[in-house]
DRENNU-102076 format. One record per residue (C-alpha): residue in three letters; x, y, z. Coordinates in steps of 0.25 Angstrom, whole numbers, padded with zeros to 4 digits, always signed. Layout:
<nodes>
AlaXYZ ...
</nodes>
This chain:
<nodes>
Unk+0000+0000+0000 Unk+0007+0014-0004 Unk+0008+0024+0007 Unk-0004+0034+0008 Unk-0002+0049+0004 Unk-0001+0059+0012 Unk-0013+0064+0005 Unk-0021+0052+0012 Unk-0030+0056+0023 Unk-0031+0043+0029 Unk-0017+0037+0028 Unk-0017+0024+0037 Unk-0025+0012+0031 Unk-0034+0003+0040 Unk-0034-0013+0040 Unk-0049-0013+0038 Unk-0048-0003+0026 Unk-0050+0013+0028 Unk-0041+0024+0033 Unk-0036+0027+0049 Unk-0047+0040+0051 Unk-0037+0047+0061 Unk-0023+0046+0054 Unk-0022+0057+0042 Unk-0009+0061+0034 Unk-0009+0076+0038 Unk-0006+0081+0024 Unk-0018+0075+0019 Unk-0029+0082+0030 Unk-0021+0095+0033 Unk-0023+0108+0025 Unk-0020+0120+0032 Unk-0011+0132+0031 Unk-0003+0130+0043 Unk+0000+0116+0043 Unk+0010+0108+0034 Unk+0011+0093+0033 Unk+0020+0082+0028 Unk+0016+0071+0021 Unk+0013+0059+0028 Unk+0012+0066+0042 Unk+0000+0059+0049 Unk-0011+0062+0062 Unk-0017+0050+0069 Unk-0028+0055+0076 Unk-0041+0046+0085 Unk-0049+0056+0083 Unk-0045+0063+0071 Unk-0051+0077+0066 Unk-0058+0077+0050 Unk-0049+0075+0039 Unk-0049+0089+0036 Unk-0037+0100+0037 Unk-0044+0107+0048 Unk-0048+0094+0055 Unk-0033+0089+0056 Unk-0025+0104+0057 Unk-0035+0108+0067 Unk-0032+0095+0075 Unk-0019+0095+0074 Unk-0015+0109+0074 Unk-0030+0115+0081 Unk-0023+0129+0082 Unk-0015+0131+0068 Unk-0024+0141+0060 Unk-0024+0144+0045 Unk-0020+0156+0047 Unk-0008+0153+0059 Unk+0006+0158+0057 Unk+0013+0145+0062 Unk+0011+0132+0053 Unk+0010+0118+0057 Unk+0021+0108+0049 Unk+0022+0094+0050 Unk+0030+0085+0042 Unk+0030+0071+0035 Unk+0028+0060+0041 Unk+0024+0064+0054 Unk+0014+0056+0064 Unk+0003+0063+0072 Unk-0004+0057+0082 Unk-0018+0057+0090 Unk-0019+0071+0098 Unk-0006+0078+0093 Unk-0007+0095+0092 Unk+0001+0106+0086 Unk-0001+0117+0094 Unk+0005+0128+0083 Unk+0007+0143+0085 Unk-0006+0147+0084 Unk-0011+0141+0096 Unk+0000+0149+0105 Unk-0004+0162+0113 Unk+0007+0173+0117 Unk+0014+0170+0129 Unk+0024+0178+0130 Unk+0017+0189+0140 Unk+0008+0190+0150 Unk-0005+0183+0143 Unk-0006+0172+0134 Unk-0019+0174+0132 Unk-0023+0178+0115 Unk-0031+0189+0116 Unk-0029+0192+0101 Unk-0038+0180+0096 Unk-0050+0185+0102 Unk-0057+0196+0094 Unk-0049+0196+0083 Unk-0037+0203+0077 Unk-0028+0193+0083 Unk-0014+0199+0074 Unk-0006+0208+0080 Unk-0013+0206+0095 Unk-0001+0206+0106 Unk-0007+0194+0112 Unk-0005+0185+0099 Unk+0008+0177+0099 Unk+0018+0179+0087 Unk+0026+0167+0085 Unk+0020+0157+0077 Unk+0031+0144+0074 Unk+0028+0133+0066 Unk+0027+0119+0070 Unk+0035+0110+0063 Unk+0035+0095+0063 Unk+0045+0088+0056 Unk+0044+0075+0050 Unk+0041+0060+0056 Unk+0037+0066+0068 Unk+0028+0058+0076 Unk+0019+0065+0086 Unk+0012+0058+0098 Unk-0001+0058+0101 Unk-0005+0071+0108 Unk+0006+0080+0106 Unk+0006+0093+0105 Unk+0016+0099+0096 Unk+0017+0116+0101 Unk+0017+0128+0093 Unk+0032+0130+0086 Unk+0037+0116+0089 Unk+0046+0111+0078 Unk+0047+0093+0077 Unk+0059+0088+0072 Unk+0056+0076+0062 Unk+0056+0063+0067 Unk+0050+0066+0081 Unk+0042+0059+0091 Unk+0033+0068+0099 Unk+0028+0058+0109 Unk+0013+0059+0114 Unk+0009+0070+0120 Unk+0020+0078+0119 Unk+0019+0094+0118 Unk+0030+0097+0109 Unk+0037+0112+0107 Unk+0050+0118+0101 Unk+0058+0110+0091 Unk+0060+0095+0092 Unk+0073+0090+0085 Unk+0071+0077+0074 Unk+0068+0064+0080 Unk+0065+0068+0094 Unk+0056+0060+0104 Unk+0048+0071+0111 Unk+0037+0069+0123 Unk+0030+0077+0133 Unk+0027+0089+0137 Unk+0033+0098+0135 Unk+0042+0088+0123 Unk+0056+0084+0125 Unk+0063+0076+0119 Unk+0066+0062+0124 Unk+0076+0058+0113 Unk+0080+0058+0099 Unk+0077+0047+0089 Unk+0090+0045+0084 Unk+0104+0051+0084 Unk+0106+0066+0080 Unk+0114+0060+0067 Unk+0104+0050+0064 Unk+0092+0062+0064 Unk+0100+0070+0056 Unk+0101+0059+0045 Unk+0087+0056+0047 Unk+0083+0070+0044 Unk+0091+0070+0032 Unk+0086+0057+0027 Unk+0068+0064+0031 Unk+0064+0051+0025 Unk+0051+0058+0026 Unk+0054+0065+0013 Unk+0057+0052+0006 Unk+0046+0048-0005 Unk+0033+0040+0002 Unk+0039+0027-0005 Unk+0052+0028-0002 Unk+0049+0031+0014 Unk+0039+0019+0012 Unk+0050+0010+0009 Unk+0058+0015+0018 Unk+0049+0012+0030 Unk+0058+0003+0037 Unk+0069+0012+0038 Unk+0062+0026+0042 Unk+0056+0018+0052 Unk+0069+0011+0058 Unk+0078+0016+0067 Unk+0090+0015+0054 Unk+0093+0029+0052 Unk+0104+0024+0041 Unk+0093+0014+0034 Unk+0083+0025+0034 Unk+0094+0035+0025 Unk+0098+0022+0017 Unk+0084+0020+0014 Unk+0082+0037+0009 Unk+0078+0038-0007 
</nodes>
């Protein structure tokens, strides 16, 4: 059977015939300004929103508008889990003074109040990362590729490759491999490899053989 697109809504097959209702390739449900997603990256969800932009997005990201400064970006590959958030920029109040409280977004004419906040950093996820049901990833928090964000973790700042992360707040318990071995792995991003080729190459991007996977690149 050829590996699905990551145009396909419903990418996991059942035994008994039909679709898993609550796992979707991201790219194939997710229009929205703000967001960008790599192919392949995938939610699983119990309880999962319609198959619509604004069902997924608002799920996902609930306080990322159209019309936000900061954006969303996910990369390839990357697995979602039941209950994770992105809490992005636009959820944040100031909190640099006295009050945090937003008087700008009641009664309109929000641009330009003093009680607005004025930085609005991206959030980034790199590739092959695996996040862990109920996580919440904060507003500016940058996720090396290849990292494991264990369940429940609240995760900020930047988080090098391959890192294991959990708890709240995040730290890291360990890295995957060798600072050499994740530099060759980055270099090698078997993610951007053709869907056949990473197909036939299962084995080794899901070994532990950092010198099998580079043998097996196109």
């Amino acid at each position: 059977m050829p590996f699905p697109s990551p145009r396909e809504i419903h990418p996991v097959a059942l035994p008994g015939g039909g679709r898993h209702p609550g796992t979707v390739f991201l790219s194939a449900v997710i229009d929205h300004p703000r967001i960008e997603i790599g192919a392949y990256s995938y939610a699983s969800d119990r309880d999962p929103p319609p198959d619509t932009s604004d069902g997924w997005a608002g799920r996902l990201a609930p306080h990322l508008y159209s019309f936000s400064p900061e954006r969303l970006v996910i990369g390839r590959f990357c697995q979602i889990a039941h209950g994770v958030r992105f809490i992005t920029a636009s959820a944040n109040h100031r909190h640099d003074g006295i009050s945090s409280f937003p008087f700008a977004i009641f009664g309109g004419g929000a641009e330009g109040r003093p009680s607005m906040p004025t930085r609005f950093p991206d959030t980034v996820i790199g590739n092959d990362v695996w996040i862990g049901e109920g996580a919440m990833v904060l507003p500016g928090a940058r996720i090396g590729s290849g990292c494991i964000l264990g369940a429940g973790a609240v995760v900020r700042g930047e988080i090098p490759p391959y890192s294991v992360v959990v708890g709240n707040p995040a730290r890291i318990v360990r890295r995957r491999f060798a600072e050499a071995e994740i530099a060759r792995l980055l270099s090698v991003a078997w993610w951007d490899w053709p869907i056949e080729r990473i197909v036939e190459a299962e084995a080794a991007i899901c070994g532990g053989d950092v010198d099998a996977l580079a043998a097996a690149a196109p």
